[in-house]
C-alpha positions as CSV (number, residue, x, y, z in Angstrom):
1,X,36.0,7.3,23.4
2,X,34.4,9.7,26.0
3,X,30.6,10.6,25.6
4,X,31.1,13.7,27.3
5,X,27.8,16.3,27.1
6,X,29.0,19.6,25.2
7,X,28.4,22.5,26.7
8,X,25.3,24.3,27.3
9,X,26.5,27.1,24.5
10,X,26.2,25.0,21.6
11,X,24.5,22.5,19.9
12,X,26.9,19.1,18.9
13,X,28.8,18.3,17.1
14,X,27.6,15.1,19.1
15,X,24.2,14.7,16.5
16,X,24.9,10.6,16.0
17,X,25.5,9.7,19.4
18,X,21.5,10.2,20.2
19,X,19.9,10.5,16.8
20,X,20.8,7.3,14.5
21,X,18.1,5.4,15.6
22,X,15.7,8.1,14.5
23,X,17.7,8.6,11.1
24,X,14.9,8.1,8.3
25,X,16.1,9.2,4.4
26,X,13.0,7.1,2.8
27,X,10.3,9.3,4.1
28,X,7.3,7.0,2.1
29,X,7.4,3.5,1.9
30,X,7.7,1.6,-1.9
31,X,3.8,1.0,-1.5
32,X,2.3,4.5,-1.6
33,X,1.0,6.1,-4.0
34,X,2.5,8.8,-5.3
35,X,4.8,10.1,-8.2
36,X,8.3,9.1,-6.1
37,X,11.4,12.0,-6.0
38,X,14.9,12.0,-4.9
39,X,16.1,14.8,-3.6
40,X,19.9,15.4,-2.9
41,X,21.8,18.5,-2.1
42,X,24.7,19.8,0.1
43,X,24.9,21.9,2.9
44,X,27.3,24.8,2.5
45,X,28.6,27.8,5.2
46,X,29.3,31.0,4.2
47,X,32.6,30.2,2.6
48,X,31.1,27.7,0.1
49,X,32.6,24.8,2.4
50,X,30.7,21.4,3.1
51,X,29.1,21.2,6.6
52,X,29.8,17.4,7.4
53,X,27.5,17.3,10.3
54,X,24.6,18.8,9.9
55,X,21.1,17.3,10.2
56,X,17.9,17.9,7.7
57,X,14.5,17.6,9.4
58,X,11.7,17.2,6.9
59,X,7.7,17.3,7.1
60,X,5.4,17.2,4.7
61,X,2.0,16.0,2.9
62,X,1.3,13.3,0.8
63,X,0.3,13.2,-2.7
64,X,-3.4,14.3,-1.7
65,X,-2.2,16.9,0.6
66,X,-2.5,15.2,3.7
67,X,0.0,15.1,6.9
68,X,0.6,11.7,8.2
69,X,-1.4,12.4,11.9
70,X,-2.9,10.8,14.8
71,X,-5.7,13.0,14.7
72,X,-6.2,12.4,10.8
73,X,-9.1,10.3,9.8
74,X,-7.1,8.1,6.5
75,X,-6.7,4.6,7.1
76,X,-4.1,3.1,9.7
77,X,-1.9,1.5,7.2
78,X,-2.1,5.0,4.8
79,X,0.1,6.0,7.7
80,X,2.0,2.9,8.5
81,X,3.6,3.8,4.4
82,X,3.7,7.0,4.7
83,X,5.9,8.5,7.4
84,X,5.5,12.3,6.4
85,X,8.9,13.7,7.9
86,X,12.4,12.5,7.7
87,X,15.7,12.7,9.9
88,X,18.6,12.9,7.0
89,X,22.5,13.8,7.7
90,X,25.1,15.0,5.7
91,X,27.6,12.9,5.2
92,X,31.6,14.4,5.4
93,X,31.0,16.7,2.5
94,X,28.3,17.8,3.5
95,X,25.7,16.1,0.7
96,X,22.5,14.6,1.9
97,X,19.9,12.0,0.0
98,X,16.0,11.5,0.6
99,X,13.3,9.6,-1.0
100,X,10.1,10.6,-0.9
101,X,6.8,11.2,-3.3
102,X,6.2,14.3,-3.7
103,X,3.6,16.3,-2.1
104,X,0.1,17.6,-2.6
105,X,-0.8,21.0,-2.1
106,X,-2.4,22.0,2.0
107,X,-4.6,24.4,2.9
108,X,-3.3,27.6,3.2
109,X,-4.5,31.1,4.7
110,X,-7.8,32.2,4.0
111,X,-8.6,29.6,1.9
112,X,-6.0,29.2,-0.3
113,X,-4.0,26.1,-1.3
114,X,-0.1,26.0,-1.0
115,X,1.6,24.5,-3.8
116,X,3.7,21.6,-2.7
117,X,6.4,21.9,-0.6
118,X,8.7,20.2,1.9
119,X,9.5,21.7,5.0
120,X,12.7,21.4,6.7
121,X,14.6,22.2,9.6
122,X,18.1,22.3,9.9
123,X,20.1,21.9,12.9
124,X,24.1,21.8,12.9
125,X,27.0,22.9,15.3
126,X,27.2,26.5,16.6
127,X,22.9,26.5,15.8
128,X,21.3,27.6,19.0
129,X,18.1,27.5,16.8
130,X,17.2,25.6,14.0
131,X,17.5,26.9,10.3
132,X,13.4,26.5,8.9
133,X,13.1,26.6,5.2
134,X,11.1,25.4,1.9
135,X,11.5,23.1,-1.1
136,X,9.3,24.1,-3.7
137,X,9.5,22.5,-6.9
138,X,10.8,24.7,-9.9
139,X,7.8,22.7,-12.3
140,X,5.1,23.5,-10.4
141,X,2.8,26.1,-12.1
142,X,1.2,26.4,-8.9
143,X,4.2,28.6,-7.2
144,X,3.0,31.8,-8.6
145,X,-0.3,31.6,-6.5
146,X,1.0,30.0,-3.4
147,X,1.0,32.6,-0.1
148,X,4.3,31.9,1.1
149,X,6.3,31.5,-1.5
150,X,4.8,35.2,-2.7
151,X,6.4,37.1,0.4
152,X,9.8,36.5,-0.5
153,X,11.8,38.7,-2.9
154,X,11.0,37.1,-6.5
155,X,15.5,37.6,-6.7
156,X,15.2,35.1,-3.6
157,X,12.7,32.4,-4.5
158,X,14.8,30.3,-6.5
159,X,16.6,29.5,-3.2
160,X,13.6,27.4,-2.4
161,X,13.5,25.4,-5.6
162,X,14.4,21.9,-6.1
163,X,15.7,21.3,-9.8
164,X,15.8,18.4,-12.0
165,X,18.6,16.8,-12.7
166,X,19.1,16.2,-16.6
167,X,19.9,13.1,-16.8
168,X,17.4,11.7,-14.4
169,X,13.9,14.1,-13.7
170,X,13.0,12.0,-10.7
171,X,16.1,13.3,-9.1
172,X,16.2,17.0,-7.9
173,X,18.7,18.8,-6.8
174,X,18.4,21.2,-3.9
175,X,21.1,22.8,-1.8
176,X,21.2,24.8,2.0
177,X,23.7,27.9,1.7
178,X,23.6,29.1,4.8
179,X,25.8,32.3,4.2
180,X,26.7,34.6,1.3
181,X,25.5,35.5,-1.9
182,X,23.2,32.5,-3.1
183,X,21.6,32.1,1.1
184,X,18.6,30.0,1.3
185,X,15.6,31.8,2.3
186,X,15.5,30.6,6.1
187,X,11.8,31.9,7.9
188,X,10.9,33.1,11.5
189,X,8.4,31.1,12.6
């Protein structure tokens, strides 16, 4: 097998040469605190097809709304159990699996508090520039006041939410369409 470098026009589809040892699907250890989700989904292109190769990049708060940080004054091992951002693949139809607790709400502008929410990138073939999104979850009364969830077209929101799955609610279901009709809500930032 050649490890040749693709070209300078694209992104991949070379992902797992350089980035399984930074793969992470458990994103907080059995230990911490929290009330522990799973969240699974697919990533779909505009024609409703699987995208076998993509990567999700997460980030997020703990269950008190607080980023796992150098700078931030919890203890030592708070942060050796809680790794705050994730590196999760699809697999070759496209679905993808994380486990994680889910997150308090963070500051927001002016004051405010976010409700919880995941952030993720997503980076794929033929990306020159990563895909930045939200999961919110569909439960959470806080969504109505939360800043940015309220600048995108009420129609649109839904795009954002993770759902539980009926037979399990610890397991939500949340999917990437990246084209088309049902398009995630991706943001400029």
């Amino acid at each position: 097998m050649s490890h040749q470098a693709t070209t300078s026009q694209t992104v991949g589809p070379y992902f797992r040469i350089g980035l399984d040892p930074l793969i992470r699907t458990q994103i907080a250890s059995p230990e911490i605190a929290g009330e522990r989700i799973t969240i699974q989904g697919q990533v779909l292109d505009g024609d409703g097809q699987p995208v076998p190769d993509a990567l999700l990049e997460t980030w997020q708060a703990n269950g008190d709304g607080r980023y796992s940080h150098p700078e931030d004054l919890q203890s030592e091992a708070g942060r050796a159990e809680f790794f705050g951002f994730g590196r999760i693949p699809t697999d070759d139809n496209g679905c993808f699996r994380f486990t994680t607790i889910k997150p308090g709400p963070v500051a927001g502008p002016e004051g405010t508090m976010q409700a919880p929410h995941i952030v993720v990138s997503v980076f794929m073939r033929g990306l020159l520039i990563r895909l930045i999104t939200r999961i919110y979850f569909s439960d959470d009364p806080r969504n109505e006041k939360d800043y940015v969830l309220n600048l995108v077209d009420p129609v649109r929101r839904k795009t954002l939410m993770a759902r539980p799955a009926p037979e399990d609610k610890s397991v939500l279901t949340w999917n990437v369409n990246l084209q088309g009709e049902n398009e995630t809500v991706f943001f400029d930032c």
